[in-house]
C-alpha positions as CSV (number, residue, x, y, z in Angstrom):
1,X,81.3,114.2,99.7
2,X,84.2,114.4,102.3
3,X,84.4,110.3,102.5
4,X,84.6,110.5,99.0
5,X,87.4,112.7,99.1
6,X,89.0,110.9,102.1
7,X,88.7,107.7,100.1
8,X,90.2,108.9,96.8
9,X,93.1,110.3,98.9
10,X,93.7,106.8,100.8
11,X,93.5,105.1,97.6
12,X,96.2,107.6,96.3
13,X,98.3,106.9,99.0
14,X,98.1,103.1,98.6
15,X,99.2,103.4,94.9
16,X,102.1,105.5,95.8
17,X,103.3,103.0,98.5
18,X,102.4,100.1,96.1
19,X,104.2,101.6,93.7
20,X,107.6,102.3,95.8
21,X,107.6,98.7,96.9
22,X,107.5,97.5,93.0
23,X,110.0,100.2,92.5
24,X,112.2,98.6,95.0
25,X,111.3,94.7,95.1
26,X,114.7,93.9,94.3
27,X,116.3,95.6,97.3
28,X,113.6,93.9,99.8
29,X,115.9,91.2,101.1
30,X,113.2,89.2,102.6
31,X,109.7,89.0,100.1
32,X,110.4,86.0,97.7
33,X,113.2,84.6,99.8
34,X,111.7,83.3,103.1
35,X,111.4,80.0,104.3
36,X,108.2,78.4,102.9
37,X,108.3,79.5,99.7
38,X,108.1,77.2,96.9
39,X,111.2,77.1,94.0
40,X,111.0,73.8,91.7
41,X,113.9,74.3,89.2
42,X,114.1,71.8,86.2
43,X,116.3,71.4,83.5
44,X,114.3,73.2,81.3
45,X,111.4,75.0,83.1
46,X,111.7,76.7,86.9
47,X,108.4,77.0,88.7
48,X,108.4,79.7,91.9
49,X,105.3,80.3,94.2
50,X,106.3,82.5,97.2
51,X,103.6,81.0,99.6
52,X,105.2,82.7,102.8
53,X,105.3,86.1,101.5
54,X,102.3,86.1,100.4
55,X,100.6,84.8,103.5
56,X,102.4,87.5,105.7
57,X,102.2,90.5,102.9
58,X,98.1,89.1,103.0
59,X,98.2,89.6,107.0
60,X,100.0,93.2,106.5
61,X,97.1,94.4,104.5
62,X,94.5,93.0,106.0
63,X,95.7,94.7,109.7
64,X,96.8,97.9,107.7
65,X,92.9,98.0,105.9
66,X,91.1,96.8,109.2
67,X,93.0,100.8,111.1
68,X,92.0,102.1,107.8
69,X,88.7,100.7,108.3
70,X,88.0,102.6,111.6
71,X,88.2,105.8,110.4
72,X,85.1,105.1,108.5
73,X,82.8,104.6,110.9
């Protein structure tokens, strides 16, 4: 019951931090604006992929989940 508990509380604190980054995207100066990223802009249509951030936002979690991880075990 008490990785339950540990695991509801982790998951808490990953929406709260996920939320505040939402909350403030717009002050981020770097996500959606580093080199890599993808911006077609037409005259009608624009199309946007940010590539880069989301390869190093992907390497973030995946080191942040991994320490997570060892508490676990």
């Amino acid at each position: 019951m008490k990785s339950l508990a540990l695991s509801v509380i982790i998951l808490g604190v990953v929406l709260i931090v996920a939320g505040l980054i939402l909350f403030f995207y717009n002050k981020i100066p770097f996500i959606g604006r580093l080199p890599g990223d993808i911006r077609i802009t037409g005259e009608n249509s624009s199309f946007y992929f940010p590539i880069t951030s989301c390869i190093i936002i992907s390497i973030i979690l995946s080191l942040l989940l991994s320490f997570i991880g060892k508490f676990f075990k």
